[in-house]
VOKOLGU-322339 format. One line per 4 residues: number of its first residue (from 1); their letters; for each residue z, x, y of C-alpha. Coordinates in pm, 1 decimal, m for minus. Each point is the difference from the previous one (the first is absolute). Layout:
N
NUM) a) Z:X:Y | ...
This chain:
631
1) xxxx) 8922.5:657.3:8974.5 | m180.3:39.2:m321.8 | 34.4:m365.9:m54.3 | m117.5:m137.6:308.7
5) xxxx) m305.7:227.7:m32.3 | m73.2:m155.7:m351.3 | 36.9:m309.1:141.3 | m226.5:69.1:268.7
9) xxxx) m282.1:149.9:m255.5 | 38.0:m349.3:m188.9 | m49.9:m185.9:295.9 | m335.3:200.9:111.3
13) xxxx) m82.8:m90.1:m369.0 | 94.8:m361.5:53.9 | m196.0:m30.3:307.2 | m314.4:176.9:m195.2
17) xxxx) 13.5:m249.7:m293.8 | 46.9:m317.4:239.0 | m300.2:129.9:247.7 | m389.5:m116.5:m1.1
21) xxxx) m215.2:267.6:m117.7 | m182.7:32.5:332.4 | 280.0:120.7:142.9 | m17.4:290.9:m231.6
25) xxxx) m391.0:43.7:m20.9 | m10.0:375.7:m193.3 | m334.5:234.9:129.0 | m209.8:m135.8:m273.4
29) xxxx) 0.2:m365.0:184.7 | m116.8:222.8:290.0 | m323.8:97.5:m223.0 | m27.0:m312.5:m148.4
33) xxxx) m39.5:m156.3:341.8 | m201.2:262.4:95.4 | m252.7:21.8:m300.0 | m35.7:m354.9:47.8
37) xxxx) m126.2:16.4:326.9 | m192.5:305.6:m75.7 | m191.6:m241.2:m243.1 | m53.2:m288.8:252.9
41) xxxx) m113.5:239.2:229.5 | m292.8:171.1:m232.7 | m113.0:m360.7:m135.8 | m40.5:m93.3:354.3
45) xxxx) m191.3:294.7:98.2 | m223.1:m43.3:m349.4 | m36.4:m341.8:103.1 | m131.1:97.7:354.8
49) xxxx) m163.7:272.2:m128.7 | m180.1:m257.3:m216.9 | m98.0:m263.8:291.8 | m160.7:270.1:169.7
53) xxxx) m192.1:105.6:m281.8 | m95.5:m372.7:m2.3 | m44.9:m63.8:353.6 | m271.6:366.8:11.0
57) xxxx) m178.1:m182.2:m296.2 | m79.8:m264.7:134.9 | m85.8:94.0:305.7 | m228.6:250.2:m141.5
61) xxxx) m165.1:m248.3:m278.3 | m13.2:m256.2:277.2 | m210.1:259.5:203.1 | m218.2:111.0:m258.4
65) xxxx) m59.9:m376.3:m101.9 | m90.6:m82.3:405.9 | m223.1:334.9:m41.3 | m186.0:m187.2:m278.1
69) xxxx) m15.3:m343.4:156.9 | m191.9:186.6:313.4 | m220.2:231.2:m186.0 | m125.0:m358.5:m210.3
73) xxxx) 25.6:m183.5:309.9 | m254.9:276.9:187.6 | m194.3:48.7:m309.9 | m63.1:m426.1:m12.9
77) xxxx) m85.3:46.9:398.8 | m227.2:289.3:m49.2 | m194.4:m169.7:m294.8 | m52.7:m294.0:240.8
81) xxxx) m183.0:222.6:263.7 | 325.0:m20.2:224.3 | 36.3:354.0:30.1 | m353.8:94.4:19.3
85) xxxx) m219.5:241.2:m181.8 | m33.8:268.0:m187.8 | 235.5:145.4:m301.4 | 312.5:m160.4:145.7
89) xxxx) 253.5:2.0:m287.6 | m26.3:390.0:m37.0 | 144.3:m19.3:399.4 | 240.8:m260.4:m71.9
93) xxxx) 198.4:189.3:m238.2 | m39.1:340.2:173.1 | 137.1:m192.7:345.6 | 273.5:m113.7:m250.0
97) xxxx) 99.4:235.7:m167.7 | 9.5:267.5:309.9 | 324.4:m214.4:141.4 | 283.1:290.7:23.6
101) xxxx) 198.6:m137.3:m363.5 | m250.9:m83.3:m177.0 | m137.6:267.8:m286.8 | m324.9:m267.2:m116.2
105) xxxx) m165.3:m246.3:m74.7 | m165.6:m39.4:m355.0 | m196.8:m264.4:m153.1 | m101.3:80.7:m334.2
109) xxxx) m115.3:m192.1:m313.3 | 190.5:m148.1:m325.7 | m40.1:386.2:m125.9 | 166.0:136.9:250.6
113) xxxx) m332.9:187.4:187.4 | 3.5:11.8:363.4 | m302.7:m230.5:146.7 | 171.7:10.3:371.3
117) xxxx) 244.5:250.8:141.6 | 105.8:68.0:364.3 | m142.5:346.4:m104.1 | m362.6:m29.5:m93.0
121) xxxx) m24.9:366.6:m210.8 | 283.2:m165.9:m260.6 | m302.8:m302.3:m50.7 | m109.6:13.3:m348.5
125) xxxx) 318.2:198.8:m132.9 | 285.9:m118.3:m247.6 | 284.3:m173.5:206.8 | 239.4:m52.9:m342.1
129) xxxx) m114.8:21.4:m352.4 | m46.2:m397.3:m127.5 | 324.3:57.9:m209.4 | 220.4:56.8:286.7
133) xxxx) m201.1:m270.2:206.5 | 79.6:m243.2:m333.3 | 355.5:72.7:72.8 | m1.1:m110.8:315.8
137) xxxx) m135.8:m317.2:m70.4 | m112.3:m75.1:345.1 | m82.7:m380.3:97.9 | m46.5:m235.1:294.6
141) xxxx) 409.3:61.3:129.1 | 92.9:322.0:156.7 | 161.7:298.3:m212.7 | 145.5:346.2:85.3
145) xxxx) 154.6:293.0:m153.2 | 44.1:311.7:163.7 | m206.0:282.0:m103.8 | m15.1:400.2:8.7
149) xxxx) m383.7:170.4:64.8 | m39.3:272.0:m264.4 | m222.6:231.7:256.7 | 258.3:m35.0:320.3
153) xxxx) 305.2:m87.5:m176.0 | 35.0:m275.0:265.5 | 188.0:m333.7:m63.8 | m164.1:m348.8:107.7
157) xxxx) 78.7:m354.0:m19.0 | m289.0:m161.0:m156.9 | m70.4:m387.8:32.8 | m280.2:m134.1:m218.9
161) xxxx) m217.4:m315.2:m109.9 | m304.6:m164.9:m76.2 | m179.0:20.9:278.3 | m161.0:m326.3:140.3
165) xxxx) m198.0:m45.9:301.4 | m178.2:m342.9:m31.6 | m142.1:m182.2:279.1 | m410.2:m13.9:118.0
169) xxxx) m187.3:132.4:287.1 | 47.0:m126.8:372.9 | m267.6:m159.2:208.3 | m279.4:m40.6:m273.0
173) xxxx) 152.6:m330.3:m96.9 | 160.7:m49.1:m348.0 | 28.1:242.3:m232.3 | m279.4:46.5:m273.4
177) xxxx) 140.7:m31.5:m329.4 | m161.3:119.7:m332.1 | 146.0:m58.1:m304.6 | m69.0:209.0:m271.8
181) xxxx) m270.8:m107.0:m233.5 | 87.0:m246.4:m223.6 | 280.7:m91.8:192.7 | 59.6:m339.2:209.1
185) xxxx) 193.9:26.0:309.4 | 368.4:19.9:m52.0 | 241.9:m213.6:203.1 | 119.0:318.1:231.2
189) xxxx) m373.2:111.6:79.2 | 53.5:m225.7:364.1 | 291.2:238.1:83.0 | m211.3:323.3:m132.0
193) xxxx) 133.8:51.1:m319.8 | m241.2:7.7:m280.4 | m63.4:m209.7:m225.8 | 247.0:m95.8:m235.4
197) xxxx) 249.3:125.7:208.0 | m63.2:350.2:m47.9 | 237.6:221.7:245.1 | m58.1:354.4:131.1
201) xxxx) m336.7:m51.9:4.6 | m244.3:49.1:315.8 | m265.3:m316.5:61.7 | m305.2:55.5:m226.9
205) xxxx) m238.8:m85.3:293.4 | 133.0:223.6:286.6 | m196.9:m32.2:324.9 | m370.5:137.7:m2.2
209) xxxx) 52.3:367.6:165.1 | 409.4:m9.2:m39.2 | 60.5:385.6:m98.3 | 375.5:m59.8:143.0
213) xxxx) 119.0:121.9:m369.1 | m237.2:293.7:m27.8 | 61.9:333.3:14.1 | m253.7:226.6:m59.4
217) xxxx) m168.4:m152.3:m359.1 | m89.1:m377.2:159.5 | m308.6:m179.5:m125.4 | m276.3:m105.7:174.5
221) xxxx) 140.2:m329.3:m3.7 | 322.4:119.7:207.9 | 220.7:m7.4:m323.9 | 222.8:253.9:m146.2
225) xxxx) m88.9:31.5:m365.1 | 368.2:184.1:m84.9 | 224.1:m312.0:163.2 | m264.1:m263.5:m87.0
229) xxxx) 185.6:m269.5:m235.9 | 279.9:195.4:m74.4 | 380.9:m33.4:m45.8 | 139.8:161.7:276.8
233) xxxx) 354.9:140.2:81.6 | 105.1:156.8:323.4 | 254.8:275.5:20.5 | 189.3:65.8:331.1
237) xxxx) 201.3:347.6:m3.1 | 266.8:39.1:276.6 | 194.5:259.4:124.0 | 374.2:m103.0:m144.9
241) xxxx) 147.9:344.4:207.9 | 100.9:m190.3:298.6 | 164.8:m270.8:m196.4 | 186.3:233.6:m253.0
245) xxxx) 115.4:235.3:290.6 | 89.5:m336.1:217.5 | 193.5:m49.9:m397.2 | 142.7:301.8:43.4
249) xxxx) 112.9:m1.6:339.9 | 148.4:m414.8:m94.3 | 167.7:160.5:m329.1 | 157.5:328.4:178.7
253) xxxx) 104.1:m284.0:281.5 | 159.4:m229.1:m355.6 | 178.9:307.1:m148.4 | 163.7:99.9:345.3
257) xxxx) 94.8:m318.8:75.6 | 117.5:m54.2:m337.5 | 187.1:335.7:9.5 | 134.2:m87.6:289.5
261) xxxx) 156.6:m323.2:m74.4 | 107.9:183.4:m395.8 | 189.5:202.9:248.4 | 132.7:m231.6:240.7
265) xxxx) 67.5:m244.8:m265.6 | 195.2:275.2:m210.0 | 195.3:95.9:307.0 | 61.8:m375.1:56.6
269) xxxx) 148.7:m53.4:m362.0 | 185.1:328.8:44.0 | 129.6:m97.0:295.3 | 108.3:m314.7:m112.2
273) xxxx) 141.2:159.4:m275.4 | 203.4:284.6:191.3 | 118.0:m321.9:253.1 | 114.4:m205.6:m256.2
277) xxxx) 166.3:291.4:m192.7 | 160.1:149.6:339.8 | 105.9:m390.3:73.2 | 208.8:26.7:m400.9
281) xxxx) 126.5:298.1:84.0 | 110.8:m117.7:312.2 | 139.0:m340.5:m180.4 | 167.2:191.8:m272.2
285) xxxx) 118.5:265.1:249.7 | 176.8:m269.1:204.8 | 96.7:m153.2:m354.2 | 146.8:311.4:m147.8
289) xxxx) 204.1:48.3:361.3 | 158.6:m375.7:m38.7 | 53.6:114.1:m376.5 | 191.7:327.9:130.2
293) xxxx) 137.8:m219.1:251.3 | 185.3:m217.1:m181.4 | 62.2:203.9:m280.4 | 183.1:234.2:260.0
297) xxxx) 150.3:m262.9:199.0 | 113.0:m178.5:m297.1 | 167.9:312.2:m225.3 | 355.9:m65.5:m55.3
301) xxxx) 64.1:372.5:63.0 | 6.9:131.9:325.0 | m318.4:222.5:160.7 | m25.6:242.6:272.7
305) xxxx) m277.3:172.6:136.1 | 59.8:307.7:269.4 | m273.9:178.8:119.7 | m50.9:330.4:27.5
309) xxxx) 160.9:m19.6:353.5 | 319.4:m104.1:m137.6 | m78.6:m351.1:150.5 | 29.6:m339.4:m224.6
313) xxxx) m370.6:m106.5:m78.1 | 79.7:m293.0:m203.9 | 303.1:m210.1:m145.0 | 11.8:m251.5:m250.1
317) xxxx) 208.5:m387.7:48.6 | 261.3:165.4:m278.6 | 102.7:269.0:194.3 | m18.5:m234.6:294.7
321) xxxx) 241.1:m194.0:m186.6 | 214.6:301.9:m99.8 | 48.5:147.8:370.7 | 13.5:m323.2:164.0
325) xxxx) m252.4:80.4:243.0 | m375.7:m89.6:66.2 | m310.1:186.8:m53.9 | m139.0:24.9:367.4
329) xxxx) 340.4:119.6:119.0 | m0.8:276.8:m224.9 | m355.2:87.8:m101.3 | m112.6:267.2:242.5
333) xxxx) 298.7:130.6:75.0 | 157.8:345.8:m163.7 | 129.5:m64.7:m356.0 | 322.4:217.6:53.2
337) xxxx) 124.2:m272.3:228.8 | m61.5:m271.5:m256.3 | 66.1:184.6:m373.7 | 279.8:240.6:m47.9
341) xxxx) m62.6:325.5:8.5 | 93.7:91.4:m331.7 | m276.5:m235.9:m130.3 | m285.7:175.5:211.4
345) xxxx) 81.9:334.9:m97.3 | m89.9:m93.4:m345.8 | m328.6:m32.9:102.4 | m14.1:371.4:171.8
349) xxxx) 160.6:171.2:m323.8 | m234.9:285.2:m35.7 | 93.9:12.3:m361.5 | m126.2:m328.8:m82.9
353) xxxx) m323.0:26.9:m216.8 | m207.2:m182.8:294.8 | m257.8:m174.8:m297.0 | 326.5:m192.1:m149.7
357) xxxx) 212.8:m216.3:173.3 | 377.8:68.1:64.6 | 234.9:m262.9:m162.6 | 319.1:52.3:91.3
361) xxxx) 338.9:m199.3:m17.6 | 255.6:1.9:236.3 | 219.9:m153.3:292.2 | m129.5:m10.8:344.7
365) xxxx) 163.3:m50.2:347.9 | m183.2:m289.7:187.5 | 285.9:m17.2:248.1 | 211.0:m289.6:m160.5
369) xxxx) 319.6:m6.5:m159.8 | m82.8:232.4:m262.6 | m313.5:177.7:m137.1 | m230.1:m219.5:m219.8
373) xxxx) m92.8:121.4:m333.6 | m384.7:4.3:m49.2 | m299.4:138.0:m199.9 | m242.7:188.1:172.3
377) xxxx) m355.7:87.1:m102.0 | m203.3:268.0:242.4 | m334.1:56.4:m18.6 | m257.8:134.8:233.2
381) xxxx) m317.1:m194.7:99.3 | m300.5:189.6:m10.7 | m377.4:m75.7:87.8 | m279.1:138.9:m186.2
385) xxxx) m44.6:307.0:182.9 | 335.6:156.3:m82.6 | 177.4:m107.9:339.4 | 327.9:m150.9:m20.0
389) xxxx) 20.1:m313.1:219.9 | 355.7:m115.8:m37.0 | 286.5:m12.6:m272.7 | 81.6:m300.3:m197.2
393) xxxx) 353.0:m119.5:m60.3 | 86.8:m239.9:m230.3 | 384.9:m130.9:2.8 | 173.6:m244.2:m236.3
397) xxxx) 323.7:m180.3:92.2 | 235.9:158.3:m304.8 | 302.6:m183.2:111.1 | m87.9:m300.7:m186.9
401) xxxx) m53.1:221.9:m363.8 | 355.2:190.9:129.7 | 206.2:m310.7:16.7 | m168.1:m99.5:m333.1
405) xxxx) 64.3:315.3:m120.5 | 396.1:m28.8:140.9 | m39.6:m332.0:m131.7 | m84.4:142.5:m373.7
409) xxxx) 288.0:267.5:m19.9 | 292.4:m291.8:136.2 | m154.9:m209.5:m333.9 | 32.3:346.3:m226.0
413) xxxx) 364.0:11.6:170.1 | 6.4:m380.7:m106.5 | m100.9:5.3:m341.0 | 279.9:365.3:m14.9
417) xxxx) 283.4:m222.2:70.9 | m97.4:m301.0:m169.1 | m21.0:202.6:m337.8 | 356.1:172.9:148.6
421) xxxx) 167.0:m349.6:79.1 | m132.8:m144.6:m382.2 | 208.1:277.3:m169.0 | 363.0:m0.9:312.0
425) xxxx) 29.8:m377.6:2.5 | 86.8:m15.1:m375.2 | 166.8:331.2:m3.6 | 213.2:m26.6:315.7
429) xxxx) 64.3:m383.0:102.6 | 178.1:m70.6:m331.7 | 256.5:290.9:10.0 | 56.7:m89.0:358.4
433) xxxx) 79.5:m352.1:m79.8 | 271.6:138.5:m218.0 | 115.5:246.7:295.6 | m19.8:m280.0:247.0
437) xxxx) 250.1:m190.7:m243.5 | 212.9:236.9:m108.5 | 51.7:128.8:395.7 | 102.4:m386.9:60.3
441) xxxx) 190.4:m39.1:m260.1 | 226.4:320.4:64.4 | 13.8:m67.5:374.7 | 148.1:m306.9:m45.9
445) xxxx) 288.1:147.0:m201.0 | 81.2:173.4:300.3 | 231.2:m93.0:319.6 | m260.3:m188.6:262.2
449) xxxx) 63.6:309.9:245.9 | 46.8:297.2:m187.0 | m207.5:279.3:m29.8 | m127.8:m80.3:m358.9
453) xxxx) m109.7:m313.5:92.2 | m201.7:98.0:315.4 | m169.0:269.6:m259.8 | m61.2:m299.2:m229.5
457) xxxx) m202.9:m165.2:254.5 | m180.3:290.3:118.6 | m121.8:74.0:m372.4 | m101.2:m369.1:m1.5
461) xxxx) m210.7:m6.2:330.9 | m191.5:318.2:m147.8 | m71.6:m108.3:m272.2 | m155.7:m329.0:166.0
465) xxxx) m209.9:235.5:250.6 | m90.5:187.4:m314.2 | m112.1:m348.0:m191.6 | m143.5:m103.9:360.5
469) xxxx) m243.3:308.2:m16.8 | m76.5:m52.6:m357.8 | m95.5:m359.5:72.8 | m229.6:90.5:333.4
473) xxxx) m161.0:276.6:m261.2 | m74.0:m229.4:m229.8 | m121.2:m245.4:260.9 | m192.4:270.6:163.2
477) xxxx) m196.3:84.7:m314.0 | m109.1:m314.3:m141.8 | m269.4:m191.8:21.2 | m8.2:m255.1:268.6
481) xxxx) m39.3:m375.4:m114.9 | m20.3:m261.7:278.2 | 42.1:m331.7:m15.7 | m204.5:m131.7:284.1
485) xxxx) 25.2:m309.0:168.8 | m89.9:m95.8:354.1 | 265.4:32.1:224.1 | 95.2:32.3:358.7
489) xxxx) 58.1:340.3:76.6 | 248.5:m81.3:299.0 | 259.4:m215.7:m264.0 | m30.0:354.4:m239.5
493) xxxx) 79.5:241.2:334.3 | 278.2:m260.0:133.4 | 150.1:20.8:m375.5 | m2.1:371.9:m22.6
497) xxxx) 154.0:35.4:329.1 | 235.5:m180.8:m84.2 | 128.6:191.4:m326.9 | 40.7:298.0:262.6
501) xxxx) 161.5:m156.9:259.1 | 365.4:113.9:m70.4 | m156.7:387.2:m46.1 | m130.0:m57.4:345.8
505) xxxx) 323.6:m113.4:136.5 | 158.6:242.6:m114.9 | m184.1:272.1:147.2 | 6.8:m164.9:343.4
509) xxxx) m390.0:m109.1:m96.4 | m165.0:m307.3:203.3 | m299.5:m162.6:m131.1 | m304.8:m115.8:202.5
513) xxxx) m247.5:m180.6:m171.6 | m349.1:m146.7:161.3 | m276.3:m181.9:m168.4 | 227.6:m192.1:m301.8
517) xxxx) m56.8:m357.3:90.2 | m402.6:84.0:43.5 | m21.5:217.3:m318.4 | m336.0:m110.3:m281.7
521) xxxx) 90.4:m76.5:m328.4 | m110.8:267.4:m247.0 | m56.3:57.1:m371.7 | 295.9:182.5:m129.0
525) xxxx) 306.9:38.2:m241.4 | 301.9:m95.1:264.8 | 264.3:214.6:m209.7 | m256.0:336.4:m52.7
529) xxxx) m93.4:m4.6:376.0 | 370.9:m94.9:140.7 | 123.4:341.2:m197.9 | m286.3:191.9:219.7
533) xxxx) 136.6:m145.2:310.5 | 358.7:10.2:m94.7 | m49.1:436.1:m56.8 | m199.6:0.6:326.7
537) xxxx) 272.4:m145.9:197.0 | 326.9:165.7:m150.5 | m208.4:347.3:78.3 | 21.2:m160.8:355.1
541) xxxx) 307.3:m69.0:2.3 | 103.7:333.9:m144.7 | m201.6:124.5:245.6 | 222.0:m76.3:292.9
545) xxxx) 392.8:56.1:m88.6 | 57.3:m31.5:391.0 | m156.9:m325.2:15.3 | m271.5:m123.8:146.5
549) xxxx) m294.8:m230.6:m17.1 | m253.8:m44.6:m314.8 | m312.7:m267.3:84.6 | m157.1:m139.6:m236.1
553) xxxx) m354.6:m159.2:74.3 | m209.9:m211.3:m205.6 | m363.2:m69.2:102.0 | m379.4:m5.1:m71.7
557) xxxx) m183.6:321.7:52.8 | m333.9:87.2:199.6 | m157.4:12.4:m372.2 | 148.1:m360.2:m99.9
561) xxxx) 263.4:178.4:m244.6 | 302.8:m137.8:48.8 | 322.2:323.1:81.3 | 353.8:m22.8:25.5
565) xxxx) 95.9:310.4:234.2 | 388.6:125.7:20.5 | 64.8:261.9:271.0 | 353.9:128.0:30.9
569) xxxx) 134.5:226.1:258.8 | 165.7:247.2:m201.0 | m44.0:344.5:m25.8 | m366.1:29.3:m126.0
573) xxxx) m158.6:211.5:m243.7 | m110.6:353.1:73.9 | m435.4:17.7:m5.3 | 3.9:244.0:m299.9
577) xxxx) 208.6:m186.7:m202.7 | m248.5:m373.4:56.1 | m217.3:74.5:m269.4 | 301.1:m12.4:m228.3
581) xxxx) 219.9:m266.6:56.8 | m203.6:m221.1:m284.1 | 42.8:284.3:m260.7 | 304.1:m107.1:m235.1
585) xxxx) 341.4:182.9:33.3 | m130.4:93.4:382.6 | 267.5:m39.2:201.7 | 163.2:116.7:356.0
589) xxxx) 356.1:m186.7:m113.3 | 268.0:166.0:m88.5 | 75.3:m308.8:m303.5 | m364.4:m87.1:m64.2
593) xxxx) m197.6:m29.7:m300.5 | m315.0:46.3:162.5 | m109.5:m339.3:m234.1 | 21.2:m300.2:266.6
597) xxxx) m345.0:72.0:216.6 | m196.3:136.0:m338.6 | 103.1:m324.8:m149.3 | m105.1:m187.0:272.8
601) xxxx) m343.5:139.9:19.1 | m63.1:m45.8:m351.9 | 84.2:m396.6:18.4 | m169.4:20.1:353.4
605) xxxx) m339.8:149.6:m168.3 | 78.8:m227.8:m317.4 | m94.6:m328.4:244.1 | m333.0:183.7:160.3
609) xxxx) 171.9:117.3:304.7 | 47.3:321.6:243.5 | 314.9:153.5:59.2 | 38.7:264.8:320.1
613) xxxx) 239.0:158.7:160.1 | m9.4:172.0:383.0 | 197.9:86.5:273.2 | 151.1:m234.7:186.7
617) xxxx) m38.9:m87.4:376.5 | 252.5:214.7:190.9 | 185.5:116.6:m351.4 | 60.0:m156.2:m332.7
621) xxxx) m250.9:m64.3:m248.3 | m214.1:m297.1:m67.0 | m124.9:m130.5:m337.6 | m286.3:m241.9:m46.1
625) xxxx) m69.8:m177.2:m307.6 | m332.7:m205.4:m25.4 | m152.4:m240.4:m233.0 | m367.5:m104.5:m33.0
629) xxx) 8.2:m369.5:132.6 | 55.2:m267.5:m253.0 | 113.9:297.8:m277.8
């Protein structure tokens, strides 16, 4: 179990190492994404913020400059009698600069003094000093800057230029144009500039009685000695509230909207995130399940699950395999009608620590012929809050590791009598040689029927069983070298059957044989394999001293290995005792060496083949020897 949970671990690694990245995005991709957006977000909003800040300038600069083009357009008008008499440029700017966002309206000289102001009291006084006028550096485009008033602490948007109202007087027929003395006409004086192309300057000739630019300090002549031939720049002072609260309102509209799509736009990338993770863990749920799947399904060792109802939850295809059965015909049902009792009650041992699993070895009743050795490993399944949901049992098949372990002590036994039979045959067969021909030699001395003679011959026939035994031991222990060839198996049975026909005669034996004439050839040593048969069918022979029938089949098998199977009808072999009949010196004969079948297996095993023995049909015993095909 350790194992397969290693494996699994590796796997999950595997996966890991073999995956995209995105698949895996840790929390700091999260904030990545979301400090990205964060920043697109607040350069968009400082780019809005920025249009707007823009867009209120130039509306603002565009109104002050339309503010400028009227007051020069009125001021050209009222200089040409058009808006009648009187000191009309003193009105004009109060008219103008009483709109509701407008602060005032200031025309002042190159020194910054005030020669014209919405408000007549601030005529005469200081609108900048001329160094902070010089900075402006005011000329015939618009300018603005936004300014703070020491006294009132309020904040205006101030638009400034030359200012320039040319143009002569309606309805007295062209304008009179002086030049200055000493001056000839310059080449603008037809559109009232003067001469020389002087701009910002008012006609030097204005109409006789024109007091439209007076205030209070006009000559007799109608002519305002402060603004006569002088530089003049206007200055238009509006109220920038409005605009910076309609600002305000625009950026407190930016940062909610931009806050609001930060937040939807996190939640988006979060969401996508969470989706995409929730569809891995999905993927590598369903990944992990196939993993445990298979891994389960594919276990050469035998699984069980039984809930805590005592009901099969799950079965693997090994223990499928092992009880013959399939899953939905025994899932669901109660495990004590599917595993033995014995094997449940492992899993209910209240001495068991319950945080290791039970391995235990023994045999268990599945209702065949006899009990089935296996190793069991118990362990409870629990979930992460402490509750048991169902014990785990693990079984492996031991009956394959028992015959190799039977398999292992018959070789020690082997490799016992080999070393034995190396040290008897030169001890023993040479003095019985001598016995053997002394016993002849005596017995021949004697009368044919008299008494010595028949103990003569006795002497003599034991000391040939005695040689015979030697011989089979020696056979018995020694390595098997064949001499293969291919040949048809039917010619080597016929043979062999023949050598114990008289036997079978004797003993009132009749042979059936079935499958000769259609018998494969096969790879093996004719004289090794007919000794196999030839002990496999004297035991059958011996088998039945009343006579009777031995068959003797020879075929192709389910598997494609090819089997020669001898059944007599003798007297059989008791069940406890089947497990023995290949050990050497095993035998249920009264003049047996217990040799003939153990030899027989050994050459049997020596050509890559099986050798079995069962009950017969009826009675008897059958005995199956088979080859791989072509061995």
């Amino acid at each position: 179990m350790k194992n397969d949970q290693t494996s699994g671990q590796s796997s999950w690694r595997l996966l890991r190492k073999n995956s995209p990245f995105w698949l895996y995005a840790s929390p700091f991709a999260v904030i990545g994404a979301a400090a990205v957006l964060a920043a697109v977000v607040v350069v968009m909003a400082i780019l809005n913020f920025n249009r707007e800040k823009e867009y209120v300038t130039r509306i603002l600069s565009e109104k002050g400059a339309a503010i400028i083009r009227a007051l020069e357009a009125g001021t050209r008008t009222g200089m040409m009698g058009g808006l009648g008499r009187g000191p009309g440029l003193k009105r004009l700017l109060a008219e103008t600069a009483g709109q509701e966002d407008i602060f005032y309206i200031a025309i002042t000289d190159r020194g910054g003094r005030i020669l014209a102001h919405g408000d007549s009291s601030l005529v005469g006084g200081q609108f900048l000093p001329p160094e902070e006028l010089a900075l402006l550096a005011p000329g015939a485009e618009e300018k603005w800057r936004v300014v703070r008033e020491e006294e009132t602490g309020r904040r205006s948007f101030l638009v400034y230029r030359e200012f320039m109202p040319k143009g002569g007087v309606i309805g007295r027929g062209p304008p009179d144009i002086v030049a200055r003395p000493g001056e000839p006409p310059g080449p603008g004086a037809a559109n009232g500039d003067r001469p020389g192309g002087a701009r910002g300057r008012f006609p030097a000739r204005p109409p006789e009685g024109d007091d439209f630019l007076c205030f209070d300090d006009c000559t007799p002549q109608g002519r305002s000695p402060a603004m006569r031939d002088q530089e003049l720049i206007v200055f238009v002072g509006m109220d920038i509230a409005p605009y910076e609260q309609a600002r305000s309102v625009d950026f407190q509209g930016t940062l909610l909207t931009s806050a609001t799509l930060l937040v939807l736009g996190f939640a988006a990338v979060v969401s996508l995130f969470w989706a995409q993770s929730h569809r891995v863990s999905k993927r590598l749920l369903r990944d992990t399940r196939a993993f445990a799947s298979e891994v389960v399904g594919n276990m050469p060792a035998a699984l069980a699950v039984v809930d805590p109802a005592g009901r099969l939850a799950m079965v693997n295809a090994s223990l499928e395999a092992f009880l013959g059965r399939v899953s939905p015909d025994i899932v669901g049902k109660p495990a004590a009608e599917v595993l033995p009792e014995a094997l449940l009650r492992l899993g209910e041992d209240p001495d068991r620590d319950p945080d290791r699993p039970a391995e235990v070895e023994g045999e268990f009743d599945f209702g065949g012929e006899r009990p089935v050795p296996l190793g069991v490993s118990v362990t409870r399944i629990v979930a992460e809050d402490g509750t048991v949901v169902g014990t785990l049992f693990l079984l492996r098949d031991l009956r394959q590791v028992r015959a190799l372990e039977e398999e292992v002590r018959r070789r020690e036994k082997l490799a016992a009598i080999g070393n034995l039979a190396a040290g008897v045959a030169h001890e023993i067969r040479n003095p019985l040689s001598s016995i053997r021909g002394y016993a002849s030699y005596f017995g021949a001395k004697f009368a044919p029927d008299s008494e010595d003679r028949k103990a003569a011959q006795v002497m003599v026939r034991e000391v040939d069983r005695l040689n015979r035994v030697i011989t089979e031991l020696i056979e018995y222990s020694r390595p098997s070298v064949l001499a293969r060839r291919m040949t048809g198996l039917g010619g080597v049975v016929e043979h062999s059957l023949r050598l114990i026909q008289p036997d079978a005669q004797a003993a009132g034996v009749r042979v059936a044989t079935r499958g000769l004439a259609d018998a494969p050839e096969v790879s093996i040593d004719p004289d090794r394999f007919s000794q196999a048969l030839l002990n496999v069918f004297l035991n059958a022979v011996q088998a039945m001293p009343e006579g009777g029938i031995m068959t003797v089949a020879v075929g192709t098998a389910e598997d494609g290995r090819v089997f020669v199977e001898t059944a007599d009808e003798g007297v059989g072999i008791a069940p406890e005792d089947m497990d023995k009949v290949f050990n050497p010196y095993f035998t249920t004969k009264p003049a047996g060496t217990g040799l003939g079948l153990a030899v027989s297996l050994k050459i049997v095993e020596a050509h890559g083949g099986e050798m079995r023995m069962s009950p017969g049909p009826g009675r008897g015993t059958s005995v199956v020897i088979a080859l791989p095909a072509g061995s």
